[in-house]
N, C-alpha and C positions, 0 to 999 in steps of 0.2 A: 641260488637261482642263477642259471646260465641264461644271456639274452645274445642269440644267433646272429647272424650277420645280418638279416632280417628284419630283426627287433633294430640293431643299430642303424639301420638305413631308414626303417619308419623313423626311429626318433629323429635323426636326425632331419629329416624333410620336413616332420613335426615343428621342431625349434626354430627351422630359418623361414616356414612360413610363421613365424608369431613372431619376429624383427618388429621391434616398434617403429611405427611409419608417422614422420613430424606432425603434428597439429595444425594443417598449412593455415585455418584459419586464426588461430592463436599467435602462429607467427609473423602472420600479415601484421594484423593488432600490434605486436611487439615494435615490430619493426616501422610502422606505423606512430607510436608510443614515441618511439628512440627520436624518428627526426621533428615532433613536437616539441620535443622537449629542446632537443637544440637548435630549432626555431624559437623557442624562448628565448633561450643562453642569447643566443643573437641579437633578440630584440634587446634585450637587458643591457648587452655590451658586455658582458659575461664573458672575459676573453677564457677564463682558466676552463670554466665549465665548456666553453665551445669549444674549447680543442680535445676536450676526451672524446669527440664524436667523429676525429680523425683517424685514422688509423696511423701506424708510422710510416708505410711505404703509399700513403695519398696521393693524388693527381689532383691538383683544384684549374678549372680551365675558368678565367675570368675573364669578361669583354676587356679590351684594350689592356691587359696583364701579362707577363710572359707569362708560360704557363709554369705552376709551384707545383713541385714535387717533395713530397715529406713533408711531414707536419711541420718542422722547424721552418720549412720556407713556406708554406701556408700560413701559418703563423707572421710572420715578418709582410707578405700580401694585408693578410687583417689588419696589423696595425698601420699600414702604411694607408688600409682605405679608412681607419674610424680616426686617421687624422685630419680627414677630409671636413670640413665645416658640414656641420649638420648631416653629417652620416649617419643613416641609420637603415637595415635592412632588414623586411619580413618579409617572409615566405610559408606557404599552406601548402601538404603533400594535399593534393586528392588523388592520387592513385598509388598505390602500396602492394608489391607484388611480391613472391615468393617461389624459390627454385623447388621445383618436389622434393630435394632432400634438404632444406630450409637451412643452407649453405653460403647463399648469395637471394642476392632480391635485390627491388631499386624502387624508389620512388621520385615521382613529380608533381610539380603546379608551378600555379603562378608566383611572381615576387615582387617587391619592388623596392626603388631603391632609391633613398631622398637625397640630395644633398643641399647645400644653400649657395646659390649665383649670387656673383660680385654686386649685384645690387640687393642683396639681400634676403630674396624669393625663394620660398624651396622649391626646387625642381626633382621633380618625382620621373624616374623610367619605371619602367613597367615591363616585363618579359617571362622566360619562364626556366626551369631548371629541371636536370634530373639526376641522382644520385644515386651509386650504385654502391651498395654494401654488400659485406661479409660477415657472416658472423664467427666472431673472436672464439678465443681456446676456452675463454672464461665463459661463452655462454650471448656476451653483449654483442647488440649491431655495432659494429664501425664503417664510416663511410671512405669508401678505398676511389670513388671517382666523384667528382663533382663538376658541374658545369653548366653554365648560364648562357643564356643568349635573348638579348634585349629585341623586343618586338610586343606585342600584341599580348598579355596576356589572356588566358585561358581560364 
């Protein structure tokens, strides 16, 4: 069977309209899923599992923090705030977005963040964050920006 120049131009136009096109709801979800879960890790104090939700070449922008670059110095940021007397920080994505080629996405909400005053009160702020991820070679989200700003949350 000979297939003409014809044939080869049909198929072809054929196959690159049938390109699988992301699941953008699914990956909302996912992505959605990933910073859960490391909102957990968070709350737990879970340093090891919280740092797999960094990437290696990370931005963490923290109020009153220089800004940390790479997980190594992200990392060294955390432990220097959970040495804070009654640290503890949770946070809630409600919005979870997704790039049409479900490549990068970001999500946000509110957080908050206790620690304990010299008279021994916990003092709670309250603000909000938003984090911008990638998703890795293997398939997983990682978060490549992160950044808080205390106010009002949402």
């Amino acid at each position: 069977m000979r297939i003409g120049v014809r044939g080869i131009l049909a198929l072809g136009v054929l196959v690159s309209g049938c390109g699988a096109q992301p699941d953008l709801d699914a990956e909302r979800a996912a992505l959605l899923a990933a910073d859960q879960a490391w909102a957990a890790a968070a709350a737990a104090g879970d340093i090891d599992r919280l740092s797999t939700y960094w990437a290696e070449d990370a931005v963490n922008y923290f109020p009153g923090a220089p800004v940390a670059s790479g997980r190594a110095s992200i990392l060294e940021l955390v432990g220097r705030n959970r040495s804070i007397p009654g640290f503890s920080l949770e946070w809630e994505a409600t919005t979870a977005e997704v790039a049409e080629a479900a490549d990068f996405g970001y999500t946000s909400g509110p957080f908050t963040l206790t620690t304990v005053a010299p008279d021994g009160t916990p003092q709670a702020r309250t603000g909000n964050y938003v984090a911008i991820w990638r998703k890795s070679e293997d398939g997983r989200w990682e978060c490549v920006v992160e950044s808080t700003i205390f106010g009002p949350a949402s």
